[in-house]
RODO-2510 file (C-alpha; in nm, 4 decimals, decimal comma):
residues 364
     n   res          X          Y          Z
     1     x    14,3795     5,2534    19,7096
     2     x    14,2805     5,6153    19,7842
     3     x    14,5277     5,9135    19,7135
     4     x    14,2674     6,1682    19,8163
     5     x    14,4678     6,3498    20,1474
     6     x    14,3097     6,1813    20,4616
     7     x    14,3789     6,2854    20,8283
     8     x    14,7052     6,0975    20,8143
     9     x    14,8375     6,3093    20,5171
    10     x    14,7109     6,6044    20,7263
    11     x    14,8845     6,5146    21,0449
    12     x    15,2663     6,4240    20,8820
    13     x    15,2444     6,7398    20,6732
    14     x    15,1949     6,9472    20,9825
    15     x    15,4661     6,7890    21,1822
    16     x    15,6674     6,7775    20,8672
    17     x    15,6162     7,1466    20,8088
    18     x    15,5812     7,2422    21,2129
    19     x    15,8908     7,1520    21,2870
    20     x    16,0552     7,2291    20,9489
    21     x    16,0037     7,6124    21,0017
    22     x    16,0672     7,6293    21,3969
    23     x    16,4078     7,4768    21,3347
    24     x    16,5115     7,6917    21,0548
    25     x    16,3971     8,0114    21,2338
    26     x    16,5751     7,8849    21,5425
    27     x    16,9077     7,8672    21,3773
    28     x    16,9197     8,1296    21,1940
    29     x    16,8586     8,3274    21,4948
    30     x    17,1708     8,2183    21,6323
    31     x    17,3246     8,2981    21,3215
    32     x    17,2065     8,6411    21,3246
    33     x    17,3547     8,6079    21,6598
    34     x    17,7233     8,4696    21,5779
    35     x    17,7147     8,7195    21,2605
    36     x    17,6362     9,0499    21,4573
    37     x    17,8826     8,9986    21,7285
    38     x    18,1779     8,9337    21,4782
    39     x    18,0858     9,2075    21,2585
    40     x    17,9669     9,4947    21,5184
    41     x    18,2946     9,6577    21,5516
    42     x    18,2540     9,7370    21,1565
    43     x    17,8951     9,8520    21,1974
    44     x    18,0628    10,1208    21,4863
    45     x    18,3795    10,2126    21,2906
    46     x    18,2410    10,2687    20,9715
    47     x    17,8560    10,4340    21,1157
    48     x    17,6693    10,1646    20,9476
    49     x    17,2831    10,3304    20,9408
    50     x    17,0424    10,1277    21,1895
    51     x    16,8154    10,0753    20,9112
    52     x    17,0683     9,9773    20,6276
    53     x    17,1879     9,7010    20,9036
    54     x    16,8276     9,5600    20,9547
    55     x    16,6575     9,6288    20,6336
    56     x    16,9904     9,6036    20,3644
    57     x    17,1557     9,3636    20,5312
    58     x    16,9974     9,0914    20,8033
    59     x    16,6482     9,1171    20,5773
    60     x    16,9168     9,0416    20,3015
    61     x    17,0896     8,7705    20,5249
    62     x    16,7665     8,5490    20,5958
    63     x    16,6965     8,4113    20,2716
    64     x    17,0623     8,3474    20,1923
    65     x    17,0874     8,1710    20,4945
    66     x    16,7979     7,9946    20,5519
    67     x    16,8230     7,8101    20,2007
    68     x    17,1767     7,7051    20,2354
    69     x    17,0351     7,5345    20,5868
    70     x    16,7138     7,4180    20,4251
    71     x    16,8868     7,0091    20,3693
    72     x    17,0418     7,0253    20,7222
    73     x    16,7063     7,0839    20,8239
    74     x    16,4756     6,8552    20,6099
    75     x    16,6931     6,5388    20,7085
    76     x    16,6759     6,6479    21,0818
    77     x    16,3070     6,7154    21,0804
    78     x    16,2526     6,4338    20,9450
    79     x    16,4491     6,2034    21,1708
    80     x    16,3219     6,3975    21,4602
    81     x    15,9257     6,3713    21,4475
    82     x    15,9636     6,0436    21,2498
    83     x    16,1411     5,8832    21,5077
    84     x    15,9130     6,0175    21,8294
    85     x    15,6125     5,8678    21,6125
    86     x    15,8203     5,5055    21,6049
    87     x    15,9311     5,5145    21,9491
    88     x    15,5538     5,6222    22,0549
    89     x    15,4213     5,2898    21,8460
    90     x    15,2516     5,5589    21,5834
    91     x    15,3865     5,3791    21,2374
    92     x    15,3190     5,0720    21,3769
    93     x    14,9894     5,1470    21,4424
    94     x    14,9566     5,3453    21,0901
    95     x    15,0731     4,9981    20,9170
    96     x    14,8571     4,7774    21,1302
    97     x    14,5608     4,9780    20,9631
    98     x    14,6117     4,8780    20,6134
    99     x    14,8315     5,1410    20,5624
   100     x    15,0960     5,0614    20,3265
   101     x    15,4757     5,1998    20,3920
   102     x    15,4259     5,3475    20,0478
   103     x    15,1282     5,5304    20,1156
   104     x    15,2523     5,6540    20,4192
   105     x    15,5478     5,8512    20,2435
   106     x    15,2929     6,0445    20,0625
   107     x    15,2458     6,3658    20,2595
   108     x    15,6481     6,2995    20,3127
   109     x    15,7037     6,3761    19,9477
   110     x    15,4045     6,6123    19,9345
   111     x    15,5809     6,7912    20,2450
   112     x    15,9336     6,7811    20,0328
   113     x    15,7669     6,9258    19,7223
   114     x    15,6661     7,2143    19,9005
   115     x    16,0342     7,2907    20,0314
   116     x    16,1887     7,1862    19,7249
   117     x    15,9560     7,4580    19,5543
   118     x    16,0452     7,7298    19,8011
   119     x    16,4149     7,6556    19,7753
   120     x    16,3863     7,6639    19,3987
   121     x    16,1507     8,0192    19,3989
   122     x    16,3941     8,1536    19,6276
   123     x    16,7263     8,1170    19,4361
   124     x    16,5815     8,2006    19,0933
   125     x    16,4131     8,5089    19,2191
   126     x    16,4703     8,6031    19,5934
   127     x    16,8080     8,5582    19,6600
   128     x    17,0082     8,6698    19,3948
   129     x    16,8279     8,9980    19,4725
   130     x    16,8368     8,9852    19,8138
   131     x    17,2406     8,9255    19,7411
   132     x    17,2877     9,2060    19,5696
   133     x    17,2144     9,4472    19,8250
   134     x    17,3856     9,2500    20,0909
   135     x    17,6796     9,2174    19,9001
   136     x    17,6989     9,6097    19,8181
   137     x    17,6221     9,7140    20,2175
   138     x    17,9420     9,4639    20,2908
   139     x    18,1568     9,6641    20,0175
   140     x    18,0518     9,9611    20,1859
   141     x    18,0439     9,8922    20,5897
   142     x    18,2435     9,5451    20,6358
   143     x    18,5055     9,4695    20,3521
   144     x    18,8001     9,6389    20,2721
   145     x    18,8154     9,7662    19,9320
   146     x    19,1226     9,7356    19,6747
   147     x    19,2008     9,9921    19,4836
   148     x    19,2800     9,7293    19,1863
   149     x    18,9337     9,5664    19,0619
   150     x    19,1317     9,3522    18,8200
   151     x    19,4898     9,2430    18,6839
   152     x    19,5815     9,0609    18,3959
   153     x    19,2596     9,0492    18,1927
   154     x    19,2005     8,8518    17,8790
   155     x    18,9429     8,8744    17,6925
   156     x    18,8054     8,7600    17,3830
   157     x    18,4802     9,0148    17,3496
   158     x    18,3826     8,8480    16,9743
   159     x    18,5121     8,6276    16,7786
   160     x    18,8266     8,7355    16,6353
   161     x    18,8649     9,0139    16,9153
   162     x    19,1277     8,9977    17,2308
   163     x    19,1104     9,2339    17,5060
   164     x    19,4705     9,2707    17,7589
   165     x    19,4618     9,4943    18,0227
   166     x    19,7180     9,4710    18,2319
   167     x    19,5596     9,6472    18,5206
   168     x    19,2592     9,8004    18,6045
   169     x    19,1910    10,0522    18,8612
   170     x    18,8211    10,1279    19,0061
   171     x    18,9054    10,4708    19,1489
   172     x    18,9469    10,6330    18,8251
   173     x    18,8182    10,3433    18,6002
   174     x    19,0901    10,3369    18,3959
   175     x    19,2808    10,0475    18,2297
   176     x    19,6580    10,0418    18,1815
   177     x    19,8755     9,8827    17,9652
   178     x    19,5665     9,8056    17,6927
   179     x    19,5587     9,6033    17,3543
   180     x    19,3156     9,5037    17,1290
   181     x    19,4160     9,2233    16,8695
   182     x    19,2088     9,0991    16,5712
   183     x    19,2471     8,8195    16,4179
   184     x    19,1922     8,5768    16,1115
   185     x    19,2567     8,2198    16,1217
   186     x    19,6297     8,2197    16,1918
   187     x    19,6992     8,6040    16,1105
   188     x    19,7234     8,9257    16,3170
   189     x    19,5303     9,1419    16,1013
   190     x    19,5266     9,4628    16,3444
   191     x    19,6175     9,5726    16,6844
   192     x    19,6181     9,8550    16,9107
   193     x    19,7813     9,9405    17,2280
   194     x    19,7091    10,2463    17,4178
   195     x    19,9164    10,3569    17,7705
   196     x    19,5967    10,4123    17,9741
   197     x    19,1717    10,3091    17,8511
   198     x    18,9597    10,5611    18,0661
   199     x    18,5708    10,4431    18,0611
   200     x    18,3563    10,7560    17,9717
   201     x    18,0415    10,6554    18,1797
   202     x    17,8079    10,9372    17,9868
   203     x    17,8561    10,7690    17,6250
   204     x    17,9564    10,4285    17,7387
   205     x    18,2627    10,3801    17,5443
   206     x    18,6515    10,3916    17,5697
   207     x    18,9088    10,6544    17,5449
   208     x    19,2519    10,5573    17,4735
   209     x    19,5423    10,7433    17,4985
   210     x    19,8569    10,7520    17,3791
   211     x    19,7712    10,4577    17,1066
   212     x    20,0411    10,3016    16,8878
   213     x    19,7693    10,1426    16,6071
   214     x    19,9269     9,8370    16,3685
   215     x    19,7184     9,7130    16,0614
   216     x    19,9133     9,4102    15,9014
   217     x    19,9555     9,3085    15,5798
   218     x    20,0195     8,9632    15,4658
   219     x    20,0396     8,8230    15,8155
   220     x    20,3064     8,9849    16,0497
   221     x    20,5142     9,0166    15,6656
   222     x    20,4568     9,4282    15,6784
   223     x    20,2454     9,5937    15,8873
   224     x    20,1551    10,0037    15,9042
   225     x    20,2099    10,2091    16,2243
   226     x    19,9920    10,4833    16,3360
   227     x    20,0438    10,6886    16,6735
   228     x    19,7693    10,8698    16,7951
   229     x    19,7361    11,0624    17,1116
   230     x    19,3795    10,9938    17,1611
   231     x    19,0812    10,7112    17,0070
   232     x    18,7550    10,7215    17,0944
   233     x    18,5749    10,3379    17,0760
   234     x    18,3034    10,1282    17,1975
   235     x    18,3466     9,7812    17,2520
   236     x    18,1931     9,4445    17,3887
   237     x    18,3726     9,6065    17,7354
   238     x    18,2075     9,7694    17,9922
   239     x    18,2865     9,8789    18,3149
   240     x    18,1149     9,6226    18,4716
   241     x    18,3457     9,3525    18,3547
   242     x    18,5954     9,4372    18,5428
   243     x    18,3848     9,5530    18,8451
   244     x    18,2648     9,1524    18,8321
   245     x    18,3832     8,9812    19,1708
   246     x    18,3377     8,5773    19,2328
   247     x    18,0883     8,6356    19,3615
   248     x    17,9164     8,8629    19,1077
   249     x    17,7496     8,5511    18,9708
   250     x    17,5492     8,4784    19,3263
   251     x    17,3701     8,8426    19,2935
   252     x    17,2271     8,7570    18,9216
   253     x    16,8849     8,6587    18,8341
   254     x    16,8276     8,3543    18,6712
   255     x    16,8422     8,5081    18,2799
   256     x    17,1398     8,6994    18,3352
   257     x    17,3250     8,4249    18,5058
   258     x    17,2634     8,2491    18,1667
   259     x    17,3558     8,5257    17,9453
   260     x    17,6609     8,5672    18,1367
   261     x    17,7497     8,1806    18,0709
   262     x    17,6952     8,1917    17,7278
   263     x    17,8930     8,5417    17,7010
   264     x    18,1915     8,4066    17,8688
   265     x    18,1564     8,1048    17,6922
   266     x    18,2694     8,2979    17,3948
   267     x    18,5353     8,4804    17,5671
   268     x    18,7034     8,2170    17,6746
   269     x    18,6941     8,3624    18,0419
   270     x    18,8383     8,1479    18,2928
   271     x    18,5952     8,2492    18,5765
   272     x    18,3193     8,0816    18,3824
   273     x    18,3461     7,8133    18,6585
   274     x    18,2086     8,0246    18,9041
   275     x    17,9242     8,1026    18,6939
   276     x    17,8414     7,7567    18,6011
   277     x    17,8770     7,6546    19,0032
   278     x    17,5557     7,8853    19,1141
   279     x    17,4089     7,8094    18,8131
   280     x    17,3827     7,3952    18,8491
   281     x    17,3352     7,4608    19,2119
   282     x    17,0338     7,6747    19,1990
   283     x    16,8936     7,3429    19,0922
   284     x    17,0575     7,0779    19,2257
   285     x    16,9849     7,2165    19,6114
   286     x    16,6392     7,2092    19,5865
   287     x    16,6124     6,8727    19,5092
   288     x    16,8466     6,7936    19,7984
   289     x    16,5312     6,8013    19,9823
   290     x    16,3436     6,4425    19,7966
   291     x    16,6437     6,2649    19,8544
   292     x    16,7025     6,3472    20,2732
   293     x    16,3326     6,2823    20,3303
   294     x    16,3729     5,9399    20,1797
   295     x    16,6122     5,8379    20,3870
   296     x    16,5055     6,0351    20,6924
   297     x    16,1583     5,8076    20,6923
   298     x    16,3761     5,4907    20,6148
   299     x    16,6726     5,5402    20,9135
   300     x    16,3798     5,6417    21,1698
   301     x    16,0876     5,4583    21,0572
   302     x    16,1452     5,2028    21,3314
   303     x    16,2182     5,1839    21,6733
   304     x    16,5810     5,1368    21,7876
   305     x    16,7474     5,1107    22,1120
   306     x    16,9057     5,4777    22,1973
   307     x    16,5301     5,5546    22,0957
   308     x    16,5538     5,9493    21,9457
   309     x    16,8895     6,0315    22,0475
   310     x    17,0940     5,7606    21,8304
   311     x    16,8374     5,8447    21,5429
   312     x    16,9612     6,2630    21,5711
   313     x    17,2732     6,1462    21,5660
   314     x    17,2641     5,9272    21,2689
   315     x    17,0585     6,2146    21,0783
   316     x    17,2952     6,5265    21,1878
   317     x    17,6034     6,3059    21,0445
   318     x    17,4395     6,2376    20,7345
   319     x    17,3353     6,5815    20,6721
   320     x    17,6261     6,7530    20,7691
   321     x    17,8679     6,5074    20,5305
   322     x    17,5994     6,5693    20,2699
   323     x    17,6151     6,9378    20,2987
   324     x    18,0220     6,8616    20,3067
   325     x    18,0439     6,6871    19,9978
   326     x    17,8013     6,9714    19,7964
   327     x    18,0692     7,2012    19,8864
   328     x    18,3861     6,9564    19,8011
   329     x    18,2162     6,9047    19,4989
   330     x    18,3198     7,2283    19,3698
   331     x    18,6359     7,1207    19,3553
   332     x    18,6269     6,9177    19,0891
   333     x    18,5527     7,2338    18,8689
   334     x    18,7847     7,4304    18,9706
   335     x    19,0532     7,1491    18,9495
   336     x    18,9216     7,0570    18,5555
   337     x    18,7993     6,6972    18,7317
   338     x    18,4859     6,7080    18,6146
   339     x    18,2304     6,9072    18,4023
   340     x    18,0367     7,1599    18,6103
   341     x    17,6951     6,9858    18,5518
   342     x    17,8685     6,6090    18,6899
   343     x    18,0158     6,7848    18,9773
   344     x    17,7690     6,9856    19,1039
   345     x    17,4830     6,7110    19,0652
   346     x    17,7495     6,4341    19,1768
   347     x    17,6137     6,4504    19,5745
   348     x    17,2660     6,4277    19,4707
   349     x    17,3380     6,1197    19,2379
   350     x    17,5046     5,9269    19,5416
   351     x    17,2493     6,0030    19,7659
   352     x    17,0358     5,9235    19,5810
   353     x    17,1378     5,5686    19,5394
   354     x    17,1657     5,5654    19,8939
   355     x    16,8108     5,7049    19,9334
   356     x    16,6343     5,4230    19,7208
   357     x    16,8443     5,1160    19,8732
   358     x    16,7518     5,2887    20,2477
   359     x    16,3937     5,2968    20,1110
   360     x    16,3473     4,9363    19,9726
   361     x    16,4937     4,7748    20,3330
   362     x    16,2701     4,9517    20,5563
   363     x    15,9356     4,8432    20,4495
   364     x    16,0849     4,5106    20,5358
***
């Protein structure tokens, strides 16, 4: 059997592709749409620039956007063209030729490949970028800000080293109520608390004031009390940790989305889960698209009565409770279920299952 691409591989990739992009641009037109009439009255009352609007945020928007539709609209591609060539006696014909049902899902999977490739390119590199400014012309022109950037921070910045601050506020970035505990094995072995922790942004370290400083002796036996009005330190604490939002982690790259794992790893940080979330979905999305072309070709590879129209149906239900169940997925991380890795992958394993039984009935 020839693999070489013939005029059938040629002709599905086309319609596979075609219709892939026409779709997507359609809908997100209409998102553009939906999102510019419910956000124009904070583009007028806050004198949002023309160009940040079109350049910082809908360029911004498309990428975002177009990838979280990308499954929605493999699976109804699929089903759509698919199904017009069964009802017009195409795949019949295709098999009739010596054509095997196998071969024939070759410029299907070539065709998914591609997407899957984009979807991946475009969360490593694109859109975490693309985020980033988004996110910073909503801080600025759509949400309202809170004074507070954090409350009731722990922290363990090395091992050994605790971090409390019991608030934090962004318009003076200054930390109240601060401590700093060290310890060894089961001992306090120092600790300082300070009324207020301004950041000084020129030398990147902290300034504490008004510090009551403890070194212990023998455990919490004796311990040594110094008061100071003033302590100059740098730490593993910048400003940016408590500038970090949920999400902070969507606007990273794909290297410092992993040093930011294995940092709060260490710390302990409970809002590692939202970290480890974009992180197994970066990858788990793109491969979204294999699975909903398999069982695209297999639900509308022959011809039913209801003819394209029961087919649509079938393939917009599918998608939409796959695209569902990615989200409810994420529940079972932040609900200590499941590991992050299970969770987020979990859709893709059923589906998959799904995909291959699908597959070996409708060759048949």
């Amino acid at each position: 059997m020839s693999w070489k691409p013939k005029k059938l591989d040629v002709y599905i990739t086309k319609k596979f592709m075609g219709t892939f992009f026409v779709a997507l641009l359609l809908i997100i037109g209409i998102i553009i749409i939906f999102d510019l009439s419910e956000k124009v009255d904070d583009f007028v009352q806050k004198k949002a620039p023309l160009q940040a609007i079109l350049f910082d945020y809908y360029l911004n928007f498309i990428p975002y956007y177009m990838n979280m539709f990308s499954p929605l609209f493999v699976f109804i591609t699929v089903i759509f063209f698919t199904s017009r060539m069964a009802a017009n006696s195409e795949i019949v014909a295709i098999l009739s030729c010596g054509v095997s049902f196998h071969r024939m899902m070759v410029p299907y999977i070539f065709s998914a490949a591609i997407i899957a490739m984009l979807s991946l390119s475009l969360n490593l590199w694109v859109i975490p970028r693309a985020n980033g400014v988004r996110h910073e012309f909503e801080n600025s022109y759509v949400k309202k800000r809170n004074a507070l950037a954090a409350e009731n921070v722990r922290y363990q910045i090395n091992p050994g080293e605790y971090v409390y601050v019991q608030s934090f506020s962004k318009w003076n970035n200054t930390a109240y109520k601060f401590s700093l505990s060290k310890i060894e094995g089961k001992n306090l072995i120092s600790k300082i608390e300070a009324e207020t922790a301004a950041w000084d942004s020129v030398a990147r370290r902290w300034t504490l004031k008004k510090c009551f400083i403890r070194d212990m002796e023998n455990g919490v036996l004796q311990d040594k009390v110094t008061l100071r009005d003033r302590v100059d330190t740098t730490l593993t604490l910048t400003i940016e940790d408590f500038y970090r939002r949920n999400n902070t982690v969507q606007d990273l790259p794909q290297d410092q989305l992993t040093d930011l794992i294995k940092m709060q790893e260490m710390r302990g940080d409970k809002d590692i889960k939202y970290a480890l979330i974009e992180y197994h979905n970066r990858f788990a999305l793109p491969f979204s698209a294999f699975i909903l072309t398999l069982i695209g070709v297999s639900l509308s590879s022959k011809k039913k009565r209801g003819g394209l129209g029961w087919n649509l149906a079938i393939g917009i239900a599918l998608s939409f409770s796959y695209i569902l169940f990615m989200r409810f997925s994420e529940m079972f991380v932040f609900t200590d279920t499941m590991p992050a890795g299970l969770a987020i992958w979990l859709p893709n394993i059923i589906y998959a299952v799904v995909a291959v039984v699908l597959y070996k009935i409708a060759p048949k």
